[in-house]
N, C-alpha and C positions, 0 to 999 in steps of 0.2 A: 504494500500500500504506500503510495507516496504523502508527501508533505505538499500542503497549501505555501505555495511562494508568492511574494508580488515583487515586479520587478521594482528597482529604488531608483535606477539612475536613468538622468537624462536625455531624449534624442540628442543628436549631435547633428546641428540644419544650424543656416540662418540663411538669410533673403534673396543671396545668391545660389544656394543649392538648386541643380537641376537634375538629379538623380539620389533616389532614396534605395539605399539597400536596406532590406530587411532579413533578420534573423528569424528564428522563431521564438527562443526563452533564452536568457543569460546561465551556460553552463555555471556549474559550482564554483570554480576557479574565478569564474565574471563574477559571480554575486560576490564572493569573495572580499575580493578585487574592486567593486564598485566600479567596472568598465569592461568594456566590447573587446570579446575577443581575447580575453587574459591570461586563460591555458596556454603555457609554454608551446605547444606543440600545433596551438591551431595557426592555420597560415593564411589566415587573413591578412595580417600586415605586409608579410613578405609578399602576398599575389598584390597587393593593390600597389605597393610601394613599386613592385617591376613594371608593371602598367601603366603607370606613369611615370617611368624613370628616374623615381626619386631614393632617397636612403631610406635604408627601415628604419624608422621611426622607434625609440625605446619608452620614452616617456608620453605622461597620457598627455602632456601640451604638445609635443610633436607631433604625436597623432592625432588630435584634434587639428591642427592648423594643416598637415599635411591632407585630411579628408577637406577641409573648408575651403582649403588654397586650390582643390581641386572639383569645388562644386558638388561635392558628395554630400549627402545629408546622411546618417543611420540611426537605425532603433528596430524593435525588434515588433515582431506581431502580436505578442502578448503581453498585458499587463497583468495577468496574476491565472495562475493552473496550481493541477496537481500533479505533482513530477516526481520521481523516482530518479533521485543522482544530477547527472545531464543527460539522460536516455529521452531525445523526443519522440521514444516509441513507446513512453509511458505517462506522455501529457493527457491530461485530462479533467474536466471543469473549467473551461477555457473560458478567461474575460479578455477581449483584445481591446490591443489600444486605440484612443481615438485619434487616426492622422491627419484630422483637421487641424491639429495644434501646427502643423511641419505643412500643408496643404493650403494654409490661410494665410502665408507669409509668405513662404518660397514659390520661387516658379516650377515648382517639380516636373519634368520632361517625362523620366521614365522612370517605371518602379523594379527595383530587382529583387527577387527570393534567392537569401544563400543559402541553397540547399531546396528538398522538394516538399521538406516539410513546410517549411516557410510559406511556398509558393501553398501549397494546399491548405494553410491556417488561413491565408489571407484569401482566398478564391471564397473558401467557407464563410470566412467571419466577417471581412472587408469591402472585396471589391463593390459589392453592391453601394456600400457608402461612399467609395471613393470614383467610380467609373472608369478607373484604372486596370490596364491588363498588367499583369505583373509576368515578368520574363525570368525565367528558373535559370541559376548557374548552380554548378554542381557544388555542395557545402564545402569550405574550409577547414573545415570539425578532423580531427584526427582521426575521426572512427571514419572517414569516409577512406578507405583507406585503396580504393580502385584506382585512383587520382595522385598521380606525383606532383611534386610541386610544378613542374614545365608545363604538366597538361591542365594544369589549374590555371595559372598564368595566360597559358592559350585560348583557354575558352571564357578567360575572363575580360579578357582584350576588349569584347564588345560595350565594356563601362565607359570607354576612352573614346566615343566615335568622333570626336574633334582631334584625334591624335595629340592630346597638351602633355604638354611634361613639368617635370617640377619645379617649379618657382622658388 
């Protein structure tokens, strides 16, 4: 049986964001952590950091300015479930969040799901609010473990359709 979680920390948008990537819940490590993506081993920074040709980022001010420098907004699709560990194969009593807060200020282009959960919580619980199709990349999560980091990188490319690099 899992534990009721609610997530604590904040989207990371402001009014130039034109693409929101969404997660599904903050693994343990995240909540931990109070920030995205915090497990050692997930390689979200390192794909996005390659994609747009910048350094990986170690601290959460770097990675804040380096997502914002590059028009990235993130936050995750849920605001509070029942979860088991970071297994999103055991979320369940799903409250999502509401992305008018990131939708009422930014000009959001495009919406991405990291990972299929993502893509399937928001198809579920979202799109109807938002009118948004949400475009699935394959997760950064360690357990995706089909996915090297190259071919993550590779199919991650499509976030960058302006080709920008790091400022």
């Amino acid at each position: 049986m899992g534990e009721i979680f609610t997530h604590t920390f904040e989207p990371i948008f402001d009014k130039n964001s034109e693409i929101l990537v969404l997660g599904s819940f903050p693994s343990v490590k995240s909540r931990e952590n109070n920030f995205y993506y915090a497990h050692p081993q997930n390689r979200f920074w390192r794909v996005v950091a390659s994609v747009y040709s910048c350094p990986v980022p170690k601290t959460v001010e770097e990675k804040k300015n380096m997502l914002l420098s590059n028009k990235i907004a993130v936050w995750d699709v849920i605001k509070s479930c029942e979860i088991t560990g970071s297994a999103d194969s055991t979320i369940k009593s799903v409250i999502p969040n509401d992305l008018s807060e990131i939708l009422s200020v930014a000009d959001i282009k495009k919406i991405y799901a990291n990972g299929k959960t993502a893509q399937s919580l928001y198809n579920k619980y979202i799109k109807k609010s938002t009118g948004f199709d949400i475009i699935s990349l394959p997760s950064t999560s360690p357990a995706n473990a089909a996915y090297s980091l190259e071919k993550l990188i590779k199919e991650w490319k499509i976030i960058n359709e302006y080709n920008r690099n790091c400022l």
